[in-house]
C-alpha positions, 0 to 999 in steps of 0.5 A: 591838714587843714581840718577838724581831726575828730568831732566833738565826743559824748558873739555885740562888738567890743567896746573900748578896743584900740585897733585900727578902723574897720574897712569900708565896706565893699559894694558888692551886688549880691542880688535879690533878697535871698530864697531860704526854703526850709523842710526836714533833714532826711531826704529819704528813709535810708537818711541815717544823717538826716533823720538823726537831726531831725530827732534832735530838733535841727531844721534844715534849709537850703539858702539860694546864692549865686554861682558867680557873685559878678553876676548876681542874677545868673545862674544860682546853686544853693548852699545847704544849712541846719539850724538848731534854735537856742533856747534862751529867747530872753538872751538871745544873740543871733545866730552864730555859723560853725565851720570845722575847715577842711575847707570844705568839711560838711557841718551840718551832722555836727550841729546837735553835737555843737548845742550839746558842748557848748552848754548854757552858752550855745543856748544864747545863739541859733547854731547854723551849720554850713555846707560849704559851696559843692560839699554835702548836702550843698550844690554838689560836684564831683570828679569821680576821683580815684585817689587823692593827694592831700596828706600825700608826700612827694616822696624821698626822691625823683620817682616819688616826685613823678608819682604825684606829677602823674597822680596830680595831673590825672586828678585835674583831667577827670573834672570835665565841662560841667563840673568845671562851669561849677569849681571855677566858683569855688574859693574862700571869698565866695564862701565868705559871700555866701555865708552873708546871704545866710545872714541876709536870709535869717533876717539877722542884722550881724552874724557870729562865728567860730571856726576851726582850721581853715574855718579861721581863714574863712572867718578872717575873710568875713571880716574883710568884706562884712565887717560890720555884720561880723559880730562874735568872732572866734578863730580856733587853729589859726591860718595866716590869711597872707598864705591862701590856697595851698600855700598855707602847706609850704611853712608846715614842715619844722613843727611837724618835726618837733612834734615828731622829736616830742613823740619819739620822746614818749615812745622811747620812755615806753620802749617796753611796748612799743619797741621802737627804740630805747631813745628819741634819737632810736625812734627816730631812725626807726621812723627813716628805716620805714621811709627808706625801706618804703621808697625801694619797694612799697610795703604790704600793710594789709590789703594796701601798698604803702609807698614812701608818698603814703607813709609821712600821710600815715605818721602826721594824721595821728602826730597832730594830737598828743593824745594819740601818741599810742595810735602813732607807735603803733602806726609805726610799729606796724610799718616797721614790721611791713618793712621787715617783710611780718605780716602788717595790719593796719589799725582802722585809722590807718584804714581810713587814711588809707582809703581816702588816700589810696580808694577814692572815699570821699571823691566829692569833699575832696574835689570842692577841697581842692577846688576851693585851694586853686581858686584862693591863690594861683600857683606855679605850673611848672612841675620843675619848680616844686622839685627845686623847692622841695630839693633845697629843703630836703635834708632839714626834713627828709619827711616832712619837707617833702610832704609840706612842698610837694606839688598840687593838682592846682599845677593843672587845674584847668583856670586861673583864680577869679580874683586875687587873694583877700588881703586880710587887714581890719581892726574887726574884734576876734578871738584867737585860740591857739595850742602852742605845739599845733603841727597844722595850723601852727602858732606862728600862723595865728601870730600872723592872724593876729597881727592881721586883724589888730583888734583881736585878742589870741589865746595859747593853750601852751604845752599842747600839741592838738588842732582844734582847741575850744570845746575839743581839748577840754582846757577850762582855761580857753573855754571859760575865755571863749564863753565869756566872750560869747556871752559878753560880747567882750574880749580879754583885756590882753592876750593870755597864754594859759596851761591845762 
């Protein structure tokens, strides 16, 4: 959904901009200066992560922060980073924080990938990578979740429904009392506030920053409440900053199917193959024989049962980029045979996807990934609410309307959000990156982004279907504008719409 699908393979302000002023920056107490303690990545002999970064130059440290920002000089956590110092000291930029969304993707083994990609312009920035609040090597939190309901689907009908009512309010009743004093702290403003103290503990007067996914609504936030320590700004794989929390999932559903037609398209050119039907429209109904079959009695794909809430999770990880369209006919050809009752195994995709879903890999991500959500924007508790919308949706997506509307441990979560949602709107200088066909974080989302902050600049890679742009696709034409940008300090003339 809202994160980075794959890792990378192998910012002055803007002179001269017309938008409108940057707000007043707020009071906020943030406490003493904060405590930054560094000391090497592996924290053990068996620290494969660790001792990986440790080769590779990187320095970690932890930085202290608040629990609560409203009382600074209370309890504290600390928030895990790992620097790796450009080399070009006569150049020098500061230093630049990366966030691959989620929103609470770890960052930290990313960071010597980052320096590699992002060749003599890295250089010019000390690259910081930040475990969010609760995630990775951070403070940690965990509700020891058995299962997990991000990118589950609500199912084609009532007993679907029920499945992730039930499945959502056991996820919200396993965080007990400790881990509740922690979660209650997590949202997006407060990874904002923490990312400042990052800044504040470098000793650095303005922080740059580039974000993918929900990174871009973190980064978005930033320029809400610094906006005068924002310096190089970059959004990748936008979000509309007015739909915080789960919220952001609700408007997925109509680029998810077009992305879906575009597909059937490939595969049915290539029907020799795949066999899943000689048109787009064949494709197609091979996928809705799948759902079906799947929604009267769940599908033995290997070792696992594939219900029609897992089978839309298996189909939209490998849609979201273009170039997995051969994983994604597979995908379905192997449901395809499962719903024939043949003999189906699962590729290690699906594998993946299945044991985060159906296994519990990744408890603890998970459960700062969802805390985070809540905190940002309170939602509806009546479970009846969500079968309604999903009812009044269904027949222009059976698939992904379902998926898209589908109801959220934060129906139970055990507390409202601390505070209302940041409302985005500055004139603070970013750059926008955006593929045309992106079926997560779609184009009308980084329209409204940009729309929101009004002295930024938005590049469309047009014709393709991928989250995450910059330094992932390999398009010249957005890295050439992204690097010029970080470079300079100095955003396009105007917004640009460019091809591979």
């Amino acid at each position: 959904m809202l994160t980075v699908a794959t890792i990378i393979t192998a910012l002055s302000l803007t002179a001269g901009l017309s938008g409108t002023a940057l707000p007043t920056e707020p009071r906020i107490n943030t406490g003493n200066t904060p405590k930054l303690s560094w000391h090497p990545c592996a924290v053990g002999p068996d620290d494969a992560e660790g001792q990986a970064l440790d080769d590779a130059g990187v320095e970690c440290g932890d930085v202290t922060v608040p629990l609560d920002y409203a009382e600074p000089h209370g309890r504290t956590i600390t928030v895990a980073i790992a620097r790796s110092r450009g080399s070009d000291a006569a150049h020098h930029l500061g230093p630049m924080i990366i966030n691959l969304g989620g929103p609470a993707s770890p960052v930290l083994d990313s960071v010597p990938l980052a320096r590699a990609a992002m060749g003599v312009t890295g250089e010019r920035f000390d690259l910081i990578g930040m475990d969010p609040r609760f995630a990775g090597r951070s403070t940690p939190v965990d509700c020891q979740w058995p299962a997990y309901w991000l990118p589950r689907s609500a199912g084609a009908d009532r007993a679907g429904f029920d499945a992730m009512v039930a499945l959502d309010r056991d996820l919200a009743g396993r965080c007990g009392s400790a881990e509740r004093k922690l979660l209650r702290h997590a949202s997006t403003a407060n990874m904002a506030r923490d990312m400042d103290r990052i800044r504040a503990a470098l000793g650095a007067p303005k922080l740059s920053y580039l974000g993918y996914s929900q990174g871009s609504y973190l980064g978005a936030v930033y320029t809400q409440l610094f906006p005068r320590r924002a310096d190089r700004m970059v959004l990748d794989s936008a979000v509309d900053p007015a739909l915080s929390g789960t919220r952001v999932l609700r408007n997925a559903a109509a680029g998810r199917e077009a992305g879906l037609r575009e597909w059937a398209a490939w595969a049915a050119a290539r029907d020799a193959g795949y066999h899943l039907g000689k048109t787009a429209d064949a494709v197609l109904g091979t996928v809705r024989r799948v759902y079906a079959a799947s929604a009267r009695r769940p599908l033995t794909v290997g070792a696992y049962r594939v219900d029609d809430t897992l089978v839309p999770a298996l189909i939209v990880t490998p849609l979201t980029d273009d170039t997995e369209n051969g994983e994604l006919a597979t995908v379905v050809r192997i449901l395809a045979r499962a719903a024939d009752g043949l003999p189906a195994e699962p590729t290690e995709g699906m594998t993946e996807t299945l044991a985060s879903l159906v296994d519990g890999a990744g408890s603890a991500t998970h459960t700062a990934q969802t805390a985070i959500l809540c905190g940002d924007a309170a939602v509806a508790r009546d479970p009846e609410v969500y079968w309604r919308d999903i009812q009044r949706h269904r027949a222009s997506s059976p698939l992904f309307e379902p998926l898209a509307r589908t109801i959220t441990p934060c129906s139970f979560w055990p507390y409202a959000p601390a505070e209302r949602p940041i409302d985005v709107h500055n004139g603070t200088p970013a750059l926008i990156v955006q593929a045309e066909k992106d079926v997560n974080s779609q184009l009308p989302e980084a329209r409204a982004l940009h729309r929101a902050l009004t002295g930024s600049r938005l590049i469309v890679l047009a014709g393709a279907r991928t989250h995450g742009v910059y330094l992932f696709r390999g398009a010249s034409c957005v890295d050439e504008a992204v690097d010029a940008y970080l470079g300079s300090g100095r955003l396009p003339a105007g917004d640009t719409t460019c091809s591979e």
